[in-house]
N, C-alpha and C positions, 0 to 999 in steps of 0.2 A: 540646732542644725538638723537638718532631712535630715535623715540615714539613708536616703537613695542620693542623695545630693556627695554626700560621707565614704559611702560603700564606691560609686563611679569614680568619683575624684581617684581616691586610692587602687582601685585596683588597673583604671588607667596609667597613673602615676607608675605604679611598678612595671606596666608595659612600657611606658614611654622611656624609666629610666634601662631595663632590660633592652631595648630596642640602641640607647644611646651607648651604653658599656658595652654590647656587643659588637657593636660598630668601633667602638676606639679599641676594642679588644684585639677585632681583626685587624685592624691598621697595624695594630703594633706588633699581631703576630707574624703579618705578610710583608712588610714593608713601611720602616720609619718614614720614608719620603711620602708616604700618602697623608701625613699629616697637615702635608704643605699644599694638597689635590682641593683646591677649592670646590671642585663638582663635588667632591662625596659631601662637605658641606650643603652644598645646595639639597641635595639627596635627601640629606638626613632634616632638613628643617623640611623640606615636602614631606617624608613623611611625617613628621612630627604635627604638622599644620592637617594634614587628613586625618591622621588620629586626633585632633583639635575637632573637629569638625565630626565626627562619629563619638567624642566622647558624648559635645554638647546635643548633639541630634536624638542619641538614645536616650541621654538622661530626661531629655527634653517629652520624648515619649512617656516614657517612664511615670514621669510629674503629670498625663494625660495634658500634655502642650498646654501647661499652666505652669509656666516659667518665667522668673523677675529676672532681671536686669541682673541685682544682687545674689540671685542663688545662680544664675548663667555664669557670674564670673567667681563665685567660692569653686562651685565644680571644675573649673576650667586651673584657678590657684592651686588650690590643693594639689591638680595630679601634676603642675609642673615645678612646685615648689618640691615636688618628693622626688620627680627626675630629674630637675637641674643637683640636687644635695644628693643623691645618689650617684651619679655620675662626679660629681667633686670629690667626692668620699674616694671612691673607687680611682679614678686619676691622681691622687695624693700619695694614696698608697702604693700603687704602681711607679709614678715617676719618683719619689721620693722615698720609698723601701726595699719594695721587690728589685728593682731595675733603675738607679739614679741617674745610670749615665746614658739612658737614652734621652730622656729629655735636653741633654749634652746635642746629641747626635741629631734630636728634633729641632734646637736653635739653630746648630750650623747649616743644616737644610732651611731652615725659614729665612737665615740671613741670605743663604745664598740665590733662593728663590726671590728674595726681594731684592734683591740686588740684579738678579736677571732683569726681573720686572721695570724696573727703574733706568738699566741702560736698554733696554725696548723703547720707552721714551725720552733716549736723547737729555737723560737725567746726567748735570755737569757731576764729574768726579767729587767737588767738594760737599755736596751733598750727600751724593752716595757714602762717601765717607763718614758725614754726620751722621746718617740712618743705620749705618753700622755700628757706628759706636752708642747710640741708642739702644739699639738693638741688643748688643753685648750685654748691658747695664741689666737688660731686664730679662729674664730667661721666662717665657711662659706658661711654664711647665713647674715653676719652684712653688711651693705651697699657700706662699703668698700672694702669687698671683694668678694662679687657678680661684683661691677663694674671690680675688677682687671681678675675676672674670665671670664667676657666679651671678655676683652680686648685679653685676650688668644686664647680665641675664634673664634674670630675676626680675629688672627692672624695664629691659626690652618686652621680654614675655609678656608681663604685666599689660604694658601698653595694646600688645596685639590680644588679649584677652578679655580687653575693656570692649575694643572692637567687635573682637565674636559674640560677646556678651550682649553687647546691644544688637547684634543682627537674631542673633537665637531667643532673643524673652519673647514672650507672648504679647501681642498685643490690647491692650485693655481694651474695652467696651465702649470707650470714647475716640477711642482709636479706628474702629471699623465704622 
């Protein structure tokens, strides 16, 4: 593997998981209920897509824009495979060591956030009802399902990295 392909991956990877631990840090240090703020969501996958996008553009320099398909998308894996498992690691131990019963505190806001959501449209009681007790069943925050939520992750990411991947390679010789 490059060592510039090596080097970017990772030292973006630790900006991007730094950038995401930060963010769940301050949620949790200013207010549980922003866990349930879809905007910061949104926020945080913009920036995470602009860092996406300055990883691949400088490595892309870097390589003198002779860039495959195949090393667009290792550089792109590696730095989000280190900040989605960085962030997992870090939220594990957080909800599950230091502080268990916030994750308590972050269901009861998600239930009751989705359940706003849900009589917003005219969603009958018995459903509401089911979505609640679903909801109970699975706490998002328990260890098990932070990792399965990774994995999704992992799996989303991937998909949008196939994408940058083929917009960022160089184009061959037969290409122009």
């Amino acid at each position: 593997m490059n060592e510039i392909i090596k080097k970017n991956g990772i030292k973006f990877g630790i900006i991007a998981a730094s950038i995401s631990i930060l963010t769940t840090l301050s949620m949790y240090i200013i207010d549980l209920k922003l866990f349930t703020n879809m905007w910061i969501g949104f926020v945080k996958i913009g920036i995470l897509i602009v860092l996406s996008i300055i990883l691949l553009s400088t490595t892309k320099k870097s390589l003198n824009n002779n860039y495959s398909f195949k090393e667009a998308f290792t550089t792109y894996f590696i730095c989000f495979v280190i900040c989605i498992l960085s962030a997992t690691i870090f939220e594990i131990i957080l909800f599950n060591f230091i502080d268990p019963e916030a994750k308590n505190i972050i269901q009861e806001n998600l239930i009751e956030f989705q359940v706003d959501m849900l009589k917003k449209f005219n969603t009958p009681t018995s459903v509401i009802k089911e979505t609640v007790a679903k909801l109970e069943e699975n706490n998002p925050y328990d260890a098990f399902q932070i990792f399965k939520g990774s994995a999704v992750a992992i799996a989303v990411s991937s998909v949008f990295g196939l994408i940058l991947a083929a917009i960022f390679k160089s184009k061959t010789q037969e290409q122009f």
